[in-house]
ZAKOL-677970 format. One record per residue (C-alpha): residue in one letter; y, x, z. Coordinates in Angstrom, 3 decimals. Layout:
<atoms>
{code A y Y x X z Z}
...
</atoms>
This chain:
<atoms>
{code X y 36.392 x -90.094 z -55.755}
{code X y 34.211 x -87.078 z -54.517}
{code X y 32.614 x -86.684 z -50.777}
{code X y 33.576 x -84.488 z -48.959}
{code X y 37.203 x -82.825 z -47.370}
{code X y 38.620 x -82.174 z -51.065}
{code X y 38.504 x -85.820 z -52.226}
{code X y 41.645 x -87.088 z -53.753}
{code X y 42.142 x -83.246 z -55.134}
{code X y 42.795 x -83.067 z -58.787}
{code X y 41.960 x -80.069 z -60.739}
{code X y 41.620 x -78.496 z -64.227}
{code X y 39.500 x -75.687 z -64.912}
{code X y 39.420 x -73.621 z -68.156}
{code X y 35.925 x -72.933 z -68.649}
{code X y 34.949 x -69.190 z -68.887}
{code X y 32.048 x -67.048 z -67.387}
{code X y 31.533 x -65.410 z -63.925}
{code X y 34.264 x -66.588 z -61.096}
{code X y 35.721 x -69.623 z -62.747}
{code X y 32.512 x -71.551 z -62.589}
{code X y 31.472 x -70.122 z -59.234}
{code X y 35.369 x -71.708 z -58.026}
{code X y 34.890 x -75.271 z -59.233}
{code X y 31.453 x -75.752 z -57.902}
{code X y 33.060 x -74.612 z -54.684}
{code X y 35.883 x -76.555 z -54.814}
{code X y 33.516 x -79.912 z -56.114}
{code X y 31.049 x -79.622 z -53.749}
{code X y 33.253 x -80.259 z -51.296}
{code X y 34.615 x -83.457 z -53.241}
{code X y 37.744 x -82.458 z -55.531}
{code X y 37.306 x -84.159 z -58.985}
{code X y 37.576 x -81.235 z -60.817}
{code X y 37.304 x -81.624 z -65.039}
{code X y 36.513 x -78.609 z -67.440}
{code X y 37.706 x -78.149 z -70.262}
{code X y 35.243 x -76.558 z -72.804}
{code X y 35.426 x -75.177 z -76.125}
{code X y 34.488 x -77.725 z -79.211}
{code X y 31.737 x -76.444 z -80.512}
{code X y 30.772 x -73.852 z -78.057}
{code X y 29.943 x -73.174 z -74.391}
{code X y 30.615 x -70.429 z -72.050}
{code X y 27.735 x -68.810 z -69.898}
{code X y 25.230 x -66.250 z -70.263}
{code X y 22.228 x -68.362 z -72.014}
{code X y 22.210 x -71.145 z -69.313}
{code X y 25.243 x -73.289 z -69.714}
{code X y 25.256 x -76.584 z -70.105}
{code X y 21.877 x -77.114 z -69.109}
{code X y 20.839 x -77.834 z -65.260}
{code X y 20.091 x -74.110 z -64.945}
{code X y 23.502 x -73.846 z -65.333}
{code X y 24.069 x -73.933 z -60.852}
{code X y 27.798 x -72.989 z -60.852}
{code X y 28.684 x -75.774 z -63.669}
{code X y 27.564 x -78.362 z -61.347}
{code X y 29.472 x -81.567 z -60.032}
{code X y 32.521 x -82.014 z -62.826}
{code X y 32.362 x -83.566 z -66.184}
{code X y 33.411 x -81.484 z -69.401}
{code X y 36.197 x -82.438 z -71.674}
{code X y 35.783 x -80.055 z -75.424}
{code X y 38.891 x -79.877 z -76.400}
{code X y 39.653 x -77.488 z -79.928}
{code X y 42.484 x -75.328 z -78.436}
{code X y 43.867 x -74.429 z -82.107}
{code X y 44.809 x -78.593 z -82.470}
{code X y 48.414 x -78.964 z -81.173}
{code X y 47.164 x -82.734 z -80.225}
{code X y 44.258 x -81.174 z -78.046}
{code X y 47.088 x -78.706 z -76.389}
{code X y 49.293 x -81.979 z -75.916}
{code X y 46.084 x -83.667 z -74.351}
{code X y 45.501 x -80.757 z -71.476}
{code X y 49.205 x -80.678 z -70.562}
{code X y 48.741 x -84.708 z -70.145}
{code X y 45.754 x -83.569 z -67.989}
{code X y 48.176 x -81.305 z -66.144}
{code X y 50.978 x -83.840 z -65.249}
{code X y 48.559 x -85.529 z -63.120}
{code X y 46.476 x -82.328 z -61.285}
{code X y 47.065 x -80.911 z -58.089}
{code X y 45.929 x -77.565 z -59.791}
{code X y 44.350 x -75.529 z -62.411}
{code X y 42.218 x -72.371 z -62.968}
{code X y 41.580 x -69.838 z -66.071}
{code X y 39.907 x -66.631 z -66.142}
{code X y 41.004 x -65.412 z -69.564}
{code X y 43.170 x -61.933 z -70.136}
{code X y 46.538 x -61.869 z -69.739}
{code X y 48.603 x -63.438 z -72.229}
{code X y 45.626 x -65.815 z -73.801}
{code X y 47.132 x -69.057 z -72.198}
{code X y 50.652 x -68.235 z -73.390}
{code X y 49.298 x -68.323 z -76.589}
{code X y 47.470 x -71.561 z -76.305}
{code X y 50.873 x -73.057 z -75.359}
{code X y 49.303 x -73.632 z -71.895}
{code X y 50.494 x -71.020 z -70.044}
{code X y 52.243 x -71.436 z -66.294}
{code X y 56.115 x -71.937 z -67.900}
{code X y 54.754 x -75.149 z -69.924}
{code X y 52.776 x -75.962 z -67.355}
{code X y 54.949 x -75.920 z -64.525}
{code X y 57.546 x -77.244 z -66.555}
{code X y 55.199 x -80.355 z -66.999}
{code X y 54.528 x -80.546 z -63.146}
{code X y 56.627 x -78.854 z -61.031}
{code X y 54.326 x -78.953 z -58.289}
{code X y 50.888 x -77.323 z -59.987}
{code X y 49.435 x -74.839 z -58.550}
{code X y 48.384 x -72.228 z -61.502}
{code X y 45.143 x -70.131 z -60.456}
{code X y 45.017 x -67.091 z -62.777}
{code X y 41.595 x -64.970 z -61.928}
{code X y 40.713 x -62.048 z -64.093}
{code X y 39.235 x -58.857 z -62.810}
{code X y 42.322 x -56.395 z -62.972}
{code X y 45.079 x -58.876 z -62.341}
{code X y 47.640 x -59.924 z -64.558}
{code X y 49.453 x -56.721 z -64.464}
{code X y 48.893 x -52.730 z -64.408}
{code X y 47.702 x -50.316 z -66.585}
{code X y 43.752 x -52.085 z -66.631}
{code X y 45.043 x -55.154 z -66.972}
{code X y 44.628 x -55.764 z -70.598}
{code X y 41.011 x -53.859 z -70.350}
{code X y 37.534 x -55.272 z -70.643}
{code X y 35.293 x -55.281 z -67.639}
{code X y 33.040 x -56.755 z -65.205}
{code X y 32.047 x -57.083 z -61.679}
{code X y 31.170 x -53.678 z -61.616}
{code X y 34.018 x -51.946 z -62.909}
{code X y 36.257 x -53.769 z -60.640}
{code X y 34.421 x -53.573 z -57.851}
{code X y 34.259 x -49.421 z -58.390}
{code X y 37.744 x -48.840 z -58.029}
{code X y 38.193 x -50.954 z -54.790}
{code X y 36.076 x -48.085 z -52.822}
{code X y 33.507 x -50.808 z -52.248}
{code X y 30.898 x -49.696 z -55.065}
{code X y 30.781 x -46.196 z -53.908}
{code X y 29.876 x -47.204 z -50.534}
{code X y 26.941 x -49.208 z -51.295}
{code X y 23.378 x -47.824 z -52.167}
{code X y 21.213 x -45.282 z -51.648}
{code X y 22.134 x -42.213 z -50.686}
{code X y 22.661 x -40.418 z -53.693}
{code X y 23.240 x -43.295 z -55.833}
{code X y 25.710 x -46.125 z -55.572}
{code X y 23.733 x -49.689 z -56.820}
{code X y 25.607 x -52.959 z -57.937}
{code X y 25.791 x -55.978 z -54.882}
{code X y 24.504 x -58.113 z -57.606}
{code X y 28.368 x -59.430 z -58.785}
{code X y 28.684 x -61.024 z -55.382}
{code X y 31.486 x -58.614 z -53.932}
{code X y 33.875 x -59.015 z -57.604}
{code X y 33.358 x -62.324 z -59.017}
{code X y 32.150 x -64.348 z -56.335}
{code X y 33.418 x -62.823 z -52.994}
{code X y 36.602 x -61.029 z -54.462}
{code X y 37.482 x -63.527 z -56.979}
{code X y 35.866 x -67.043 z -57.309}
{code X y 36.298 x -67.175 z -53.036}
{code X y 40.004 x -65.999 z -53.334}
{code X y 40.790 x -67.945 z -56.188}
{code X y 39.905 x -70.995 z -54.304}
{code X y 41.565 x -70.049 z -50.924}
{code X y 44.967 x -69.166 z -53.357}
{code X y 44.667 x -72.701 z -54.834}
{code X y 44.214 x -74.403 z -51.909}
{code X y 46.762 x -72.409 z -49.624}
{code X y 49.066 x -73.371 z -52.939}
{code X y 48.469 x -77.016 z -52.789}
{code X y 48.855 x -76.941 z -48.740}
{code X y 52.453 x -75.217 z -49.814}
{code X y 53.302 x -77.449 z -52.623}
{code X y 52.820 x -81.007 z -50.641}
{code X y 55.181 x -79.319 z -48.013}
{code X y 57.749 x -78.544 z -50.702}
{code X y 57.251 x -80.191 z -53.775}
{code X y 57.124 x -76.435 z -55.238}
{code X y 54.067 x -74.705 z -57.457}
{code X y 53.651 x -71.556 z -58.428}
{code X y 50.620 x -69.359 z -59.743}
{code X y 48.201 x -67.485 z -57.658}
{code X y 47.786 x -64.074 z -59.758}
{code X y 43.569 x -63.354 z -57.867}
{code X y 42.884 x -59.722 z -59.224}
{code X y 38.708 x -59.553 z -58.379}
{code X y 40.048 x -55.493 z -57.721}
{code X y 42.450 x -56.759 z -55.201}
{code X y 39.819 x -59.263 z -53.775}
{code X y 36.891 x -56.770 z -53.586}
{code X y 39.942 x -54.012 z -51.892}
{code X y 40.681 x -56.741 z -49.505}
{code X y 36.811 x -57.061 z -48.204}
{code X y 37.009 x -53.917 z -47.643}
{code X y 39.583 x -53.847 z -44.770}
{code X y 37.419 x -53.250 z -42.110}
{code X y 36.037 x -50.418 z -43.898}
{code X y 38.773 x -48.920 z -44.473}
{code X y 40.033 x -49.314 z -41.007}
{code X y 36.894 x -47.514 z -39.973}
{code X y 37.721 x -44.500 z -42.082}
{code X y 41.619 x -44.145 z -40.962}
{code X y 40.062 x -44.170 z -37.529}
{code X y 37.164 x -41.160 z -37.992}
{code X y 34.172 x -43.617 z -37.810}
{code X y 33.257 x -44.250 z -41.081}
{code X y 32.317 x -41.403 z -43.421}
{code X y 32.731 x -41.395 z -47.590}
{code X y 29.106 x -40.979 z -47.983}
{code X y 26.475 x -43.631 z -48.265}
{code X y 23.372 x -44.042 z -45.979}
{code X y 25.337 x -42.103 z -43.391}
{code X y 27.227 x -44.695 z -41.367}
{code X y 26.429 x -47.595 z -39.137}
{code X y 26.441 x -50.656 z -41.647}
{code X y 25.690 x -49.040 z -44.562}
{code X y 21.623 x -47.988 z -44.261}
{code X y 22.037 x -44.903 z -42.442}
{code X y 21.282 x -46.088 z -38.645}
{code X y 17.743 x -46.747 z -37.759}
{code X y 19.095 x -49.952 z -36.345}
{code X y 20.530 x -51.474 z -38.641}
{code X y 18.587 x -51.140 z -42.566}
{code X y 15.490 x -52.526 z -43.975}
{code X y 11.992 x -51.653 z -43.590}
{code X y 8.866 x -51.616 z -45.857}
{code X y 6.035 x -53.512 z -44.248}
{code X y 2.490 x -52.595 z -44.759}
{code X y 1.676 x -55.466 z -47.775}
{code X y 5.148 x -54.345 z -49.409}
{code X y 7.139 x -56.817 z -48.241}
{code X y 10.460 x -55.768 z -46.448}
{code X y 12.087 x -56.562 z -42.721}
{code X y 15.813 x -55.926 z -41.785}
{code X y 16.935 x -55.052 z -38.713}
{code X y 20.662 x -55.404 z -37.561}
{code X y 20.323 x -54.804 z -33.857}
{code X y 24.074 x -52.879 z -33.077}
{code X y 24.792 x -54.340 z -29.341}
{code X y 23.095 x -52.216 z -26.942}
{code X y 20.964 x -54.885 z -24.837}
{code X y 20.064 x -56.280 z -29.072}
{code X y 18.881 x -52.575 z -29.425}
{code X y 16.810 x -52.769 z -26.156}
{code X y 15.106 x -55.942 z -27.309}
{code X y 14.368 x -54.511 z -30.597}
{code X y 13.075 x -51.238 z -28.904}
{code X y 10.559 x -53.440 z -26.590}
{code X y 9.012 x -55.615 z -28.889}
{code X y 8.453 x -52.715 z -31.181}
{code X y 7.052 x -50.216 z -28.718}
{code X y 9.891 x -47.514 z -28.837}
{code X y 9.496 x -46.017 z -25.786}
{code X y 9.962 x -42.271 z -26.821}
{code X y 13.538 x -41.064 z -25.050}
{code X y 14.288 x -39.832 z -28.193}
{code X y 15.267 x -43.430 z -29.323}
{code X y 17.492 x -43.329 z -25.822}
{code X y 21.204 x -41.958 z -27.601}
{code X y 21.300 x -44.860 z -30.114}
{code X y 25.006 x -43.851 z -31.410}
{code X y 24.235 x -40.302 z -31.660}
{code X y 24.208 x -40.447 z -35.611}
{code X y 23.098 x -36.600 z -36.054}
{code X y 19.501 x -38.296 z -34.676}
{code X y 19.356 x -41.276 z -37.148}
{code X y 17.830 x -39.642 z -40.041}
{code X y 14.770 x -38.857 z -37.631}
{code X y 14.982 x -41.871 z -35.989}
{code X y 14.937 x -43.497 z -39.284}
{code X y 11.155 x -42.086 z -40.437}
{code X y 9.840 x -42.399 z -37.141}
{code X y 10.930 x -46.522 z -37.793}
{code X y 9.932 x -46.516 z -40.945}
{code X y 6.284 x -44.952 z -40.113}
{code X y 5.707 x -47.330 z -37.478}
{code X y 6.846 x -50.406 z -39.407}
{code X y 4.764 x -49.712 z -42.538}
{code X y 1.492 x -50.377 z -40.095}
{code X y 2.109 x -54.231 z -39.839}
{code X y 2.582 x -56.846 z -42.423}
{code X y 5.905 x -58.293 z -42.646}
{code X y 4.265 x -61.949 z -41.180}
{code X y 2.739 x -59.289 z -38.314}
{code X y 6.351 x -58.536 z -37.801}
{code X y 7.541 x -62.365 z -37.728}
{code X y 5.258 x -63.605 z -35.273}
{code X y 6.664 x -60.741 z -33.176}
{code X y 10.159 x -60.725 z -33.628}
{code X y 11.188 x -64.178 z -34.227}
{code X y 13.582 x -65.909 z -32.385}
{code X y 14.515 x -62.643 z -30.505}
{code X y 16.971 x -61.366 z -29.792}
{code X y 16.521 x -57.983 z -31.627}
{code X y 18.381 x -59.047 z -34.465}
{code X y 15.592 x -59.672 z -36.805}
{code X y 14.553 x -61.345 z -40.243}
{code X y 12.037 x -60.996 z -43.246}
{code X y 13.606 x -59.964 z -46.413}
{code X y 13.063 x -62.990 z -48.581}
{code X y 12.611 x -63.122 z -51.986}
{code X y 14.687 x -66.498 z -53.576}
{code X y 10.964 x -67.650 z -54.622}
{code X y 10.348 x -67.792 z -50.824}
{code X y 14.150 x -68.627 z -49.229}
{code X y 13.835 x -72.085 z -50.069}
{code X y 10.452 x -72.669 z -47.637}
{code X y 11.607 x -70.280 z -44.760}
{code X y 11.970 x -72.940 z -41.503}
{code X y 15.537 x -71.967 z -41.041}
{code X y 16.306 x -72.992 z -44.347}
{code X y 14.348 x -76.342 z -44.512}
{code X y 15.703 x -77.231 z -41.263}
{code X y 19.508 x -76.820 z -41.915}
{code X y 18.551 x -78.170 z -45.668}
{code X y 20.018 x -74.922 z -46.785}
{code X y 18.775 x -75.548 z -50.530}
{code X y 18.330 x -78.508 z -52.210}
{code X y 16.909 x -79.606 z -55.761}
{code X y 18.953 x -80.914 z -58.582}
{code X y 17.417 x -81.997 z -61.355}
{code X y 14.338 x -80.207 z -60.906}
{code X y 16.245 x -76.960 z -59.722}
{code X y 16.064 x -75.274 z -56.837}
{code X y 19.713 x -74.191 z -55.738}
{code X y 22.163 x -73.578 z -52.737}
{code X y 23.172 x -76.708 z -51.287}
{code X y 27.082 x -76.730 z -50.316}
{code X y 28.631 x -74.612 z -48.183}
{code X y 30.266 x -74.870 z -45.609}
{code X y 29.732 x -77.768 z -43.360}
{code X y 31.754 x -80.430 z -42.501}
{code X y 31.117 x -82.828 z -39.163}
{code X y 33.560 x -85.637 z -40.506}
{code X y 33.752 x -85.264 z -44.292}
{code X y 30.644 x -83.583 z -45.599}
{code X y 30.549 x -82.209 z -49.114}
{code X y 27.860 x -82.927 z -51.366}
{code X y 26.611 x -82.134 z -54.424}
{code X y 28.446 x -84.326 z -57.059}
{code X y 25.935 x -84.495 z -59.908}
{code X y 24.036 x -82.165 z -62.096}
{code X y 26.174 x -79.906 z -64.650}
{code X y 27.937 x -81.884 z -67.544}
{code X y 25.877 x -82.213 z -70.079}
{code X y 28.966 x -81.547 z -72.882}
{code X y 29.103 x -85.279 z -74.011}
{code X y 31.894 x -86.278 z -71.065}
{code X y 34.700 x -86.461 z -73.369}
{code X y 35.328 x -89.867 z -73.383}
{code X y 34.626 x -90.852 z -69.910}
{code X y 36.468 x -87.530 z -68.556}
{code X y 39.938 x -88.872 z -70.303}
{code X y 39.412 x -92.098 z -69.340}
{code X y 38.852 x -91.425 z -65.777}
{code X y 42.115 x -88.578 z -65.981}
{code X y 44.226 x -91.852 z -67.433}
{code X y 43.712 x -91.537 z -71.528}
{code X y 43.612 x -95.131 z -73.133}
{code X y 41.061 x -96.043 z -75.960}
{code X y 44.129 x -95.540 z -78.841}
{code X y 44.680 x -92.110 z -76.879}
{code X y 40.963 x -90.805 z -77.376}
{code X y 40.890 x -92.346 z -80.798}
{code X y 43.721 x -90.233 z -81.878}
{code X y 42.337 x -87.372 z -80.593}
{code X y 39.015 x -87.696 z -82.906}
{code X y 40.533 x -88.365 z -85.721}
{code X y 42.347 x -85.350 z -85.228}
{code X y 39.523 x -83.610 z -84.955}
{code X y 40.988 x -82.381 z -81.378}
{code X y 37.909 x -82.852 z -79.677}
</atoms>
């Protein structure tokens, strides 16, 4: 059994790239036993996986299974009768043609929860398209509102894979398993990493319905445009970000920095900003960004250093709240978020691709099962 709120959960994931991974370390961390099922001979990733670079494969063991062997498509659906839930990220139409797709699968276990992530959802015109995060992240509205101002840049894939899919894909499974124990009934949670990114965007769009949000970046209040609230070269190159919105935040930020000119007076008067902006960014290129610290921290102006992920790890906040921890000789978030009763924990390094046996055997498979399955050549 895991530690953490999510022990007791079963769950099978289908091992791909990008949000799938990023969803079962979630949903291990915080203690659901969650076994992957790879692909014999092969593993997915971009260079990493299956070594304990590999973050996102962490805390589950891995099962290789060859998905052309009807005894290795027999084994997963045993694996199915006794999960809670289970997650693929393939296109549309892939599992149907493994035999594994929700029909079989719900016809096996009537009260699975079937977690289908991909990044244009299982229907629509895109939906048998190639992408990635930044393709589905562009037609949401949220790419073109992030970057400089004549240039949108890629969030990393944090908004699509992660935030839109990998975090909604695990919210949809769990709100499905919270449904199913009440009825008995599953069903399968279609998470479309366009939808997800759309949906992050509510406020945003909000904003825009109501006037205060214009479709141009570096022009509006939480996008880089006011001096307030953007980042700010330091003299040795490093960067500072300031977020101070609320006006007595602004007044703390305006006295520890020396603003005193009453042109910094009309803080929401946005036709000022771009001057307001150089005037900042002059002043703050005179100090270093530790200068800045020992100024600004633990005030109230809404402050931090930009930190590189070399230097997150060390940064007191960090070490105090244990923020990162080291598995296996790598440095890597430690799980999020807290619990005060049932706190997660990392469950172990990722598998190292030789949990076949012990997977099955802890999922129920008897010694003649696994034999069966090798001489098969299953997995």
């Amino acid at each position: 059994m895991g530690q953490g709120p999510l022990s007791g959960l079963r769950i099978v994931e289908f091992a791909g790239i990008g949000p799938g991974p990023f969803c079962g370390m979630l949903l291990s961390d915080l203690g659901a036993e969650v076994i992957r099922i790879d692909r014999k001979g092969g593993r997915w990733g971009i260079g990493v996986s299956g070594t304990p670079f590999a973050v996102t494969e962490r805390g589950r063991r891995s099962v290789a299974f060859d998905l052309k062997k009807p005894e290795a498509i027999e084994a997963c659906l045993r694996l199915i009768e006794g999960a809670d839930a289970l997650f693929e990220g393939f296109r549309p139409g892939v599992m149907e043609r493994f035999g594994l797709g929700p029909d079989v699968a719900l016809a096996r276990n009537s009260r699975l929860v079937y977690g289908r992530v991909t990044g244009w959802g299982q229907s629509g015109p895109y939906s048998q398209a190639a992408g990635h995060d930044i393709n589905y992240i562009a037609i949401s509205g949220a790419l073109d509102a992030i970057g400089l101002h004549d240039q949108p840049v890629p969030p990393l894939n944090l908004v699509g894979d992660f935030g839109g899919g990998a975090l909604y894909l695990a919210f949809g499974l769990l709100a499905g398993v919270i449904h199913a124990r009440e009825t008995g009934q599953g069903q399968v949670v279609d998470v479309a990493m366009s939808d997800g990114a759309a949906s992050l965007m509510a406020m945003f769009y909000g904003f825009r319905a109501k006037g205060m949000w214009q479709d141009e970046r570096q022009a509006n209040l939480l996008d880089g445009g006011a001096h307030f609230y953007g980042t700010y070269r330091c003299a040795d190159g490093k960067y500072i970000a300031f977020g101070a919105i609320e006006p007595q935040f602004y007044v703390e930020l305006r006295q520890k920095a020396g603003l005193t000119d009453p042109a910094f007076d009309a803080q929401m008067d946005d036709a000022t900003w771009p001057m307001l902006r150089e005037r900042m960014r002059d002043l703050i290129a005179r100090r270093t960004q530790a200068e800045w610290c020992a100024l600004f921290d633990g005030s109230d102006a809404c402050f931090a250093p930009v930190l590189s992920m070399a230097d997150a790890p060390d940064h007191p906040h960090n070490r105090a709240r244990e923020t990162f921890v080291e598995v296996e000789g790598v440095m890597q978030p430690a799980p999020a978020p807290r619990f005060s009763a049932t706190p997660g924990a990392v469950q172990g390094p990722p598998p190292p691709g030789a949990d076949n046996e012990l997977a099955l055997r802890i999922w129920g498979f008897a010694e003649n099962d696994i034999a069966a399955l090798k001489t098969a050549e299953a997995i």
